[in-house]
ZAMARGU-4260 file (C-alpha; in steps of 0.2 Angstrom, whole numbers, plus 5000, padded with zeros to 4 digits):
<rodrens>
0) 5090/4940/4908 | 5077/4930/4907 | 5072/4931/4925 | 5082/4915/4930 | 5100/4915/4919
5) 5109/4933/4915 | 5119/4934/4900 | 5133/4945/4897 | 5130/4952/4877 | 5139/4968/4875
10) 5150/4979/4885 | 5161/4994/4882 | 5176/5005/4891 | 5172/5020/4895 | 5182/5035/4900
15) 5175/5050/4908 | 5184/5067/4901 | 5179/5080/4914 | 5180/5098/4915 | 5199/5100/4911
20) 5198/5084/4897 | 5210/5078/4908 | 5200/5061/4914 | 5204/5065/4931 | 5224/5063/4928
25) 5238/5074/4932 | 5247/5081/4919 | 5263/5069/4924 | 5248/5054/4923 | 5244/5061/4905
30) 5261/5061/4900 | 5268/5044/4907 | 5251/5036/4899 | 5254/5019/4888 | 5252/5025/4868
35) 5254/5016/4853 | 5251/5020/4835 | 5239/5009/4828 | 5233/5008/4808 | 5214/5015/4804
40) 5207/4997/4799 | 5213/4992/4815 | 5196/4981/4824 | 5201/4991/4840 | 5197/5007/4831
45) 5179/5007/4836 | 5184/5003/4854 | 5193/5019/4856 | 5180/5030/4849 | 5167/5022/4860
50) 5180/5025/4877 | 5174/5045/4875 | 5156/5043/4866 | 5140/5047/4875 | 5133/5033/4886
55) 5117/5036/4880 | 5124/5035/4862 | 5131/5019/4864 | 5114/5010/4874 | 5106/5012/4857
60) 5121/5006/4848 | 5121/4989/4859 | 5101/4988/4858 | 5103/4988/4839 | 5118/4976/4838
65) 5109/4962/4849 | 5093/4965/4837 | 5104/4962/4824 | 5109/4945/4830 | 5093/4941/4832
70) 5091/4944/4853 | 5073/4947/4856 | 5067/4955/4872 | 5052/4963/4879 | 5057/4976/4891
75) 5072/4986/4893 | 5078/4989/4911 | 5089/5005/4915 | 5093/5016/4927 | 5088/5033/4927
80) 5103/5040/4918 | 5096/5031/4902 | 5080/5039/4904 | 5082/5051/4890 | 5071/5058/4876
85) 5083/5049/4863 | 5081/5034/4873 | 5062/5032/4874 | 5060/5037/4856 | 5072/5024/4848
90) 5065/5009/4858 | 5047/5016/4854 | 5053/5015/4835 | 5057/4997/4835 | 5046/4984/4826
95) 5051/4970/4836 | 5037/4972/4851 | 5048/4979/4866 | 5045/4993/4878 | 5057/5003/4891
100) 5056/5002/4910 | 5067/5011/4922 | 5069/5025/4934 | 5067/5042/4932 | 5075/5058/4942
105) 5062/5062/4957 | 5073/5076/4967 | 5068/5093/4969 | 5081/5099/4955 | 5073/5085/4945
110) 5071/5098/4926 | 5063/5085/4913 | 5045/5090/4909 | 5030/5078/4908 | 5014/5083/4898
115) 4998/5082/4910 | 4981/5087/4900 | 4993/5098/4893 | 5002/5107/4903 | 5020/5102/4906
120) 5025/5099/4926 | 5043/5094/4933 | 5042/5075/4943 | 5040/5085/4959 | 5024/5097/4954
125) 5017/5081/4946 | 5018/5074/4962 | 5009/5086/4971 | 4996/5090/4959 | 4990/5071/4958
130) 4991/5071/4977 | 4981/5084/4977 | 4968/5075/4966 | 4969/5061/4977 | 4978/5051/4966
135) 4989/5042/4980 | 4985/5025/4985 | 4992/5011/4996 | 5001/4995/4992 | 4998/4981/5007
140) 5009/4969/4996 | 5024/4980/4995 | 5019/4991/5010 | 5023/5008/5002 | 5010/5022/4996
145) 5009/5026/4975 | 5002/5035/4963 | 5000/5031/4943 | 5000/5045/4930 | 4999/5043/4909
150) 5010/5058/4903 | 5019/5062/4886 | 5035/5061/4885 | 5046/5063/4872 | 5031/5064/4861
155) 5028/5047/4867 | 5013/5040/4881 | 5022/5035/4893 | 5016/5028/4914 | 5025/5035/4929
160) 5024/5027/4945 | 5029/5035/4962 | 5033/5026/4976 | 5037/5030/4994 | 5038/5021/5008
165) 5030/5031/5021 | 5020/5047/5023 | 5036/5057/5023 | 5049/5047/5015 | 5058/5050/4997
170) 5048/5047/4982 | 5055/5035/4969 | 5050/5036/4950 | 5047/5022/4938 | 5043/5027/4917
175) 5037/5014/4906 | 5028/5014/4887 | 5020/4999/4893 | 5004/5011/4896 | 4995/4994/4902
180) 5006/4987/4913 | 4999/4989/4932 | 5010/4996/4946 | 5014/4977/4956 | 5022/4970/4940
185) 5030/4986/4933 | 5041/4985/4951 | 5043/4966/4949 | 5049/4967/4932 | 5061/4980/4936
190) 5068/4970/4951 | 5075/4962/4940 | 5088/4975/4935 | 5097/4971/4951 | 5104/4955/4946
195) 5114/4963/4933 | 5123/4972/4948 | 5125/4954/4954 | 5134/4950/4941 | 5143/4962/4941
200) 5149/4961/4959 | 5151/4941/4957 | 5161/4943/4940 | 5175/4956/4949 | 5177/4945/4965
205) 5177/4928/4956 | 5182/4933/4938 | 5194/4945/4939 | 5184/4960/4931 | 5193/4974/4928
210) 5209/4967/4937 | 5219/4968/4923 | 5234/4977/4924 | 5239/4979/4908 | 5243/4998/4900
215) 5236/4991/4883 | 5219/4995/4880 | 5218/4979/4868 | 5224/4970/4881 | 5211/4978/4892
220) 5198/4975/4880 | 5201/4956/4880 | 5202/4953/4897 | 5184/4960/4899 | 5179/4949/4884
225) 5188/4936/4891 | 5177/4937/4908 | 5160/4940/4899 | 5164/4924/4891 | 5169/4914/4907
230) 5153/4921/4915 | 5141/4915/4902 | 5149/4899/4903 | 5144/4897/4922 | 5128/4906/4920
235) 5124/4892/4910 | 5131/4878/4920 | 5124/4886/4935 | 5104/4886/4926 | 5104/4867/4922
240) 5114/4862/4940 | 5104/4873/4951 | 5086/4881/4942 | 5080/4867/4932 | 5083/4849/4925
245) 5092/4842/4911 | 5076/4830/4906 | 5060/4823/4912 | 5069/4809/4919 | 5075/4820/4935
250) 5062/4831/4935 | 5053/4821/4948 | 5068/4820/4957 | 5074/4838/4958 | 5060/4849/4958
255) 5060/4849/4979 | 5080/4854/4979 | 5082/4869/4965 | 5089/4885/4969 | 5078/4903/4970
260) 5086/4912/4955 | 5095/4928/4957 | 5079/4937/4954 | 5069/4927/4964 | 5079/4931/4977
265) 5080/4948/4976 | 5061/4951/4973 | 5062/4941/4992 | 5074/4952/4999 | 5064/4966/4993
270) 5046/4960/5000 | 5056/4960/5018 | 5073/4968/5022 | 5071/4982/5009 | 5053/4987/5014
275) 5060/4985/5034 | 5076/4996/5029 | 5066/5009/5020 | 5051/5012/5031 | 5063/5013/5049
280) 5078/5026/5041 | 5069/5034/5025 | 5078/5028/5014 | 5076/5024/4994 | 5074/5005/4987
285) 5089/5009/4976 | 5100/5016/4991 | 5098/5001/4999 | 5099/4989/4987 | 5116/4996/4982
290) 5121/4994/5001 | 5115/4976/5001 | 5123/4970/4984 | 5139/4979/4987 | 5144/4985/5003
295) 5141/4963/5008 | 5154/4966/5022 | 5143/4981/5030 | 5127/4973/5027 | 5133/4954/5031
300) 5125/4952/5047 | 5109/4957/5040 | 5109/4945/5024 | 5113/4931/5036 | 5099/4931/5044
305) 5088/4935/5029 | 5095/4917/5021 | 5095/4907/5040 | 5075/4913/5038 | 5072/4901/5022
310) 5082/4888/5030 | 5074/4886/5045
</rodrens>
């Protein structure tokens, strides 16, 4: 994303073994399952061994393809699953100028260490030492309470920001290499993560994502192409009929009527209904921003009035 068009580049199928190596499956499942014997130059070869690599493995594999293909970017956006030591050193270790942004685990059973002056402290004790050094401060903008720490991490400087929304709510985290970038824009850039949960919410009820039926996993393989392909299409059509003009010719004329992109709008929603939701029930900004994007039907009532507010 560039903040107004997102663009599908990579995708895989992934299948979660388990416990049992099962993939949740009975054995009668397992056994009726669709096989077929396929050649070792097959393309579809490296399909199947990504369906049981690691997701972390496989990140990296995706950020060095699009290198490859020349896709340039400044910051990558993830969740806090990705934030691993792997991770962090592999985007560190790129020459093209890029840096990581995404969320880290804050819970009480958080276990990764962070390197203060030294000494290595868990996400929770570092919250409560830096609190206890006055580190904390308030944001009127966003309306929540924060604290800013440089740490090594993975043998790398790294920022942290947590965020909470009231004197006894949760505490999020945030980890960046970007050791300059201050708290405000670190949570706007990473706003924009969201829309890729818009896409893909828009791309199952309008596209068919992961709709297809067929036991075939080449088959299953090109109906998600298929889709990725379709939505870039629209993406594009949707930035030159709704976010900006073809030429200078309409310029004049359209500049009044486009569209807040996907981003836009979120970072709105966010400023408002988020800060609302969090500060009356506790609540993280990512809990709700999964209820909002895809629970629609619970939430409905509460985007309506959030898009009748701009109208009016």
């Amino acid at each position: 994303t560039d903040g107004t068009t997102q663009m599908l580049l990579d995708f895989a199928l992934l299948g979660e073994k388990g416990k049992d190596g099962k993939f949740g499956m009975s054995d009668e499942e397992l056994a009726r399952r669709f096989t077929k014997g396929r050649d070792s130059g097959d393309a579809l070869q490296e399909r199947i061994g990504e369906y049981t690599a690691k997701k972390t493995d496989l990140m990296i594999a995706m950020i060095r393809r699009a290198i490859r293909k020349g896709v340039r970017f400044r910051y990558v956006l993830a969740d806090s699953w990705f934030a691993c030591k792997d991770v962090i050193r592999f985007i560190r270790s790129r020459h093209v100028r890029c840096d990581y942004l995404g969320m880290i685990k804050v819970g009480e059973n958080s276990r990764t260490k962070y390197c203060l002056d030294g000494k290595p402290y868990t996400a929770p004790a570092l919250i409560r030492h830096l609190d206890r050094q006055g580190r904390r401060k308030y944001s009127r903008r966003l309306r929540c309470y924060y604290i800013v720490a440089d740490v090594t991490f993975a043998d790398t400087k790294v920022r942290l920001y947590f965020v909470r929304r009231s004197k006894r709510g949760a505490w999020n985290g945030l980890m960046t290499t970007d050791i300059r970038i201050e708290f405000l824009e670190a949570y706007r850039i990473y706003a924009q993560r969201w829309s890729l949960e818009v896409v893909f919410k828009e791309a199952k009820g309008l596209l068919g994502l992961g709709k297809c039926q067929a036991g075939n996993f080449a088959s299953q393989i090109a109906a998600t192409s298929l889709t990725a392909l379709q939505y870039n299409i629209l993406s594009l059509v949707k930035r030159f009929a709704a976010y900006e003009t073809m030429g200078k010719l309409f310029e004049d004329v359209t500049k009044d009527s486009l569209e807040l992109s996907v981003a836009e709008r979120i970072w709105g929603v966010m400023q408002e209904l988020v800060i609302a939701v969090a500060e009356l029930f506790g609540l993280t900004d990512e809990d709700i921003y999964q209820a909002i994007i895809n629970r629609e039907e619970d939430m409905k009532h509460i985007c309506d009035i959030y898009r009748l507010k701009p109208a009016s």
